[in-house]
N, C-alpha and C positions, 0 to 999 in steps of 0.2 A: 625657736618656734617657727615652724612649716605652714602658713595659710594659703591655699590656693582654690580657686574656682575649679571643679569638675564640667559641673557643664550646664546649663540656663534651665533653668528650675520654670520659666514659663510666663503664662498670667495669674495674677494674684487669685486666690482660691476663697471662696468665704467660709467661715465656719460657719453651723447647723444654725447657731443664733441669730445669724448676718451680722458678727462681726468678723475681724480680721483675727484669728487663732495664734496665738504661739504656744509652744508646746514643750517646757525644759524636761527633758529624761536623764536625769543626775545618774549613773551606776556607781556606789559607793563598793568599791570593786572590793568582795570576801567579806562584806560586812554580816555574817547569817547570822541567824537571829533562830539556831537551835538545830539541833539533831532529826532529821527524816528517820523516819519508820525503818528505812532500810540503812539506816547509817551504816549499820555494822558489818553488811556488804561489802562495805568500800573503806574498811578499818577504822571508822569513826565513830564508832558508839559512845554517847555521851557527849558532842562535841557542841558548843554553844556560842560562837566567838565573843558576841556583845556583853555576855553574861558573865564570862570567863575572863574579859577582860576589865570591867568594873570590879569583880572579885580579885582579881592578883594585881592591878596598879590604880586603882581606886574607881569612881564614880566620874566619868569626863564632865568639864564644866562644860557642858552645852545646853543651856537654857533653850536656843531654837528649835533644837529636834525636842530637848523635855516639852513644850510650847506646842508641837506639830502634832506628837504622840507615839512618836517613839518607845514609849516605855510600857502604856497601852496592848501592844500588839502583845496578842497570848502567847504564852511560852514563857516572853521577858520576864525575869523579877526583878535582878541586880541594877537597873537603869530604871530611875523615877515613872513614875507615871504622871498624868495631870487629871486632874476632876473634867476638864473642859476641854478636850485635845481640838484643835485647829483643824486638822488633816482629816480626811477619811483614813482610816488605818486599816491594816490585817497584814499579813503576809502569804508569800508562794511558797506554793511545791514545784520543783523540777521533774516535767513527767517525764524528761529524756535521761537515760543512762550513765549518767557522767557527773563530773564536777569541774569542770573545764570552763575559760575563757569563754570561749569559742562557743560550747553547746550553749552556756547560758546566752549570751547575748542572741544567738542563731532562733533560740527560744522564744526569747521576750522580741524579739521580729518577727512570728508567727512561723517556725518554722523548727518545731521541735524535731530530735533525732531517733529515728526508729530504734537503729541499734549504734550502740558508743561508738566514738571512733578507736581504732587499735591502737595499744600502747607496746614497750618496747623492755620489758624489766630485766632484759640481758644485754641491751644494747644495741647496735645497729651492726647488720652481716657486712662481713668484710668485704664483698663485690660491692655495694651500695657504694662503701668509701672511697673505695678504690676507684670506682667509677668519675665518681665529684672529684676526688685528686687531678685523675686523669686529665679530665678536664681543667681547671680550673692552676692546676700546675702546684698544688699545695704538699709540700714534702713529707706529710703524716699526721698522723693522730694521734691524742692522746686523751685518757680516762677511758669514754664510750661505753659510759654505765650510769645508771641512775646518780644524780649526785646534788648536793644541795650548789644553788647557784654562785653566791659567796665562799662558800667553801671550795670548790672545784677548783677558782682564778688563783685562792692564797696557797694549793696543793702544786699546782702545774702551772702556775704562772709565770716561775721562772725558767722552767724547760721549755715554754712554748717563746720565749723571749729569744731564748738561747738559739733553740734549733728554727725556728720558724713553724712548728708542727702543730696545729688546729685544737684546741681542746673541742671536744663534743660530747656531749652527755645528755639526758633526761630524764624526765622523771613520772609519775605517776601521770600524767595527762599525756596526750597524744602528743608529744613535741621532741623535733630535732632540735637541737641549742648548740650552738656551734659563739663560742668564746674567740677572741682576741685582741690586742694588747694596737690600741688606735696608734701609739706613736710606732712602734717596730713593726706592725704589720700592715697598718693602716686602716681607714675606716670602711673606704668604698672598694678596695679589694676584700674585707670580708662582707661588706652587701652582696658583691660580686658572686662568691662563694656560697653564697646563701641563696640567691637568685637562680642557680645551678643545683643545688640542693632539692630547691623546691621544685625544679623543674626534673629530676629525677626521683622522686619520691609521688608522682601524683598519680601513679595507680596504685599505691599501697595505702591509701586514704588517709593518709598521715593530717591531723588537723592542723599545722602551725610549725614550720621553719622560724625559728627564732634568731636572730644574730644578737649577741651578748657583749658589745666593745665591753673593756674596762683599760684604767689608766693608773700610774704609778700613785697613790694614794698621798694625801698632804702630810708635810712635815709632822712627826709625833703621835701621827695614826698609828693604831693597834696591826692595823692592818698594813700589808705590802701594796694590794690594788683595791679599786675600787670602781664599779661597775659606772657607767654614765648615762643621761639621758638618751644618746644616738640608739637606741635597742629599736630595730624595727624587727616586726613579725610578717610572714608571710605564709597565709593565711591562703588553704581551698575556697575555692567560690561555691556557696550556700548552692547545697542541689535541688531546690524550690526557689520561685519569689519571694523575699521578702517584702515586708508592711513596708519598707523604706524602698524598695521600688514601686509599689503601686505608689505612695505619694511622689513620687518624684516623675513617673509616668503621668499624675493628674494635675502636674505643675505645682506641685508643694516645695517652697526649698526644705531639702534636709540635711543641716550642719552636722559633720562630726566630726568631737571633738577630743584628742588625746588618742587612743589608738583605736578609735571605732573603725577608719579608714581600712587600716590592715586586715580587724577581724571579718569587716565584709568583702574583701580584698576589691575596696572601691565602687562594690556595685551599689544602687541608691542612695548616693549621696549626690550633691550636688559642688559640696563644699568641704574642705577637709580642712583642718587646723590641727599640725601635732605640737604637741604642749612637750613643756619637764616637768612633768611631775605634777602633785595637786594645785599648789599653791598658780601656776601658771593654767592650769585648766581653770579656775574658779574664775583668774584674772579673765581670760577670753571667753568667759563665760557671760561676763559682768559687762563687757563690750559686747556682747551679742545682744544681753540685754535691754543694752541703750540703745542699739544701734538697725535688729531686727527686724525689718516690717510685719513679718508672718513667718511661720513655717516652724518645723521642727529644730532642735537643738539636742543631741543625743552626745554625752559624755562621760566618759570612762574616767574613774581615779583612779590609777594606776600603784599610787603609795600605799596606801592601805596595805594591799596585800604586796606587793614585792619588798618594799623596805620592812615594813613590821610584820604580817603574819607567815612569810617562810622565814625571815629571819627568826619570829618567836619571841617579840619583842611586844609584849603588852602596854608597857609602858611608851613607848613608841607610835604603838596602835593608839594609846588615850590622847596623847597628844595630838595625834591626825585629827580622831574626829574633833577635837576643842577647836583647832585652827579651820574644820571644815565649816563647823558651825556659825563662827567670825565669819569666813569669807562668804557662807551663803547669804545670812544677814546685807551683805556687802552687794551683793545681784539682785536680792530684793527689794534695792532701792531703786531699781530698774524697771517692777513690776508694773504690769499694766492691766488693768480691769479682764478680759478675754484669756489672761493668761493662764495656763496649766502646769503647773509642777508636781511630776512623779519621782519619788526616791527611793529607791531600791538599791538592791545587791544581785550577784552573778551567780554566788556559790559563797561556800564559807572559807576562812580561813583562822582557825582556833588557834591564837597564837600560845596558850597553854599545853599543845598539845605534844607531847613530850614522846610520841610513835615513829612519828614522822614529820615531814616539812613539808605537807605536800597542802593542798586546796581539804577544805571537809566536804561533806555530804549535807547539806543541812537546809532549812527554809531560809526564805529571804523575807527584808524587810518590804512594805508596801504602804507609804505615804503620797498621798496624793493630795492635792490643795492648793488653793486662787480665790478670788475675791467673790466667784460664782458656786463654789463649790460648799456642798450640807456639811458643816461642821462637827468633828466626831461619825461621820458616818461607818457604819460596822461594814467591812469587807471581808471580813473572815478570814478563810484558808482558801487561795486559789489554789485550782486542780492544776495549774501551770502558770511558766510565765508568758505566754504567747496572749493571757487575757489582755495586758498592757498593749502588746502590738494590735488586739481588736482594739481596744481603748482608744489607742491613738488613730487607727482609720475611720472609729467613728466620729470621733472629736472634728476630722479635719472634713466630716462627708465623703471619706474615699472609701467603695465598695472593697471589700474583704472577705475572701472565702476562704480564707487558711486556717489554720488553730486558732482555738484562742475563744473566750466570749467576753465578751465589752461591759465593763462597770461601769460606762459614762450616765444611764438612767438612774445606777445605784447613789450618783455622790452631786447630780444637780440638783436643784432646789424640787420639794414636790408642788407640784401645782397648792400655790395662793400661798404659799411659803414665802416671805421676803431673800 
């Protein structure tokens, strides 16, 4: 785990109420919660993650999100609903182009994308590689075609051990993924290699240089290797302001946590903490809790969808959200009267989906809820996810003129309401 200060968040800020605001923005990273209009645009017709994976590896024991209303939000059938949901619910539409990391989070920060970023489904031209070689001193390539991530390291993982030569590949989203092997190659010779990558790639609007360590896999695994927490991304910088640089310009701290850092490649934050994985994000989540005076907390699950939905692992996927559910219960013993909790997702990732391995097309979930907040309040269908970025500038009183319109009058109390 990576915690570091970016840079001083300021004087304390009051919220609209006069109190002191906190503001957790969970992303249950690929959790959709059903097929967009245009699904089949983007080969996902019929695609439903939450739905599909209650139906193929049962119903997750998660009482908190059944409690919140989760099950509630339209579309859902296969995941309970409650008579009394806690949460304001509804879910998004993605008005940007994509199913990507990047565009969703770029989104839900008020800054959705006109048009996609370009993808690569033949692979990357040989002057590009050549060039990063060049540089970089790297003896060759291998793959440099769409490929599933696990799959790729168990194909050419022993030739890239062998020769010293780069796996690189990608896949339906805008990403170079550039593979190798931390003990024979090392780890910060391929950041190295990645950091050169990214820096030849930035007039082709490439959204995300990926580096993918993996390591020889433990005794009696199926597998040869196996991929490790070290994965950093690197990430264009948002071609607008984001809702996390205006708070962070009007002295808001804004924590991110797991790979928020990368996807805005450092800009409006103030704080960065990179995690392994969920159970470590939940943990420093739990400590922000306790520990917080104000400001935002914006954090990426990163397991969800890398370990179970490219893997295709439903049963994998159910257990995530059961343990999410445990660990959230576990922050909300942190909870403090002022406080805001939004839960969402980026994009879907249907791990029944038997076409491909790639992210779906689909809505996302939208819970919101705190001690101040109208219980069961209907949210509907947002027309995007940049409502949440209004949401959050209006919560904290920071002026917002980007995408987006703010449900904060929809979900506090109505006048003479307790």
């Amino acid at each position: 785990m990576i915690d570091r200060e970016l840079s001083s968040a300021g004087s304390s800020v009051e919220a609209a109420d006069g109190g002191s605001r906190r503001i957790f923005l969970l992303v249950l990273d690929s959790l959709g919660v059903g097929a967009m209009p245009d699904a089949p645009d983007f080969g996902d017709a019929g695609a439903h993650t939450l739905d599909h994976i209650c139906e193929a590896a049962g119903v997750p024991d998660a009482p908190r999100l059944r409690a919140l209303g989760l099950g509630n939000i339209e579309g859902v059938h296969a995941f309970p609903a409650t008579e009394s949901p806690e949460a304001a619910f509804g879910k998004m539409s993605e008005a940007s182009a994509g199913k990507d990391t990047t565009t969703g989070h770029w989104e839900m920060a008020g800054v959705p994308l006109e048009r996609a970023f370009p993808t690569f489904p033949d692979g990357f031209d040989e002057e590009l590689l050549a060039a990063i070689a060049e540089r970089t001193g790297v003896s060759g390539w291998l793959c440099n075609a769409p490929a599933s991530g696990t799959a790729v390291i168990e194909q050419y993982g022993p030739e890239h051990v062998e020769t010293g030569k780069l796996i690189v590949y990608t896949s339906a989203d805008s990403v170079l993924q550039i593979a190798a092997h931390e003990g024979s190659f090392g780890l910060e010779r391929l950041l190295a290699v990645c950091e050169v990558a990214r820096e030849l790639t930035l007039d082709r609007g490439l959204a995300r240089v990926i580096a993918r360590p993996f390591v020889d896999a433990a005794p009696g695994s199926v597998h040869r290797y196996e991929r490790t927490y070290n994965r950093r991304d690197f990430s264009l910088t948002p071609p607008n302001p984001t809702v996390l640089d205006g708070l962070k310009a009007a002295g808001v701290p804004v924590v991110g946590v797991g790979k928020i850092e990368d996807i805005f490649a450092g800009h409006g934050l103030t704080r960065a903490v990179h995690t392994k994985g969920n159970e470590d994000g939940m943990v420093q989540t739990g400590s922000l809790a306790r520990d917080l005076d104000h400001g935002l907390v914006f954090l990426n699950l990163v397991d969800f969808d890398m370990l179970f939905g490219h893997r295709r692992d439903p049963a994998g996927y159910r257990r995530a959200i059961e343990a999410f559910d445990r660990a959230l219960v576990e922050v909300e013993g942190h909870r403090r009267a002022d406080d805001l909790f939004i839960l969402t997702a980026d994009h879907g990732n249907d791990p029944t989906n038997g076409d491909h391995t790639d992210h779906t097309r689909e809505f996302v979930p939208l819970l919101v809820y705190g001690d101040r907040v109208q219980r069961g309040a209907p949210l509907g269908t947002r027309a995007t996810f940049a409502d949440i970025g209004a949401t959050v500038a209006a919560a904290f009183g920071v002026p917002h003129d980007g995408a987006g319109s703010s449900f904060l009058e929809e979900i506090l109390p109505r006048a003479g309401e307790a």
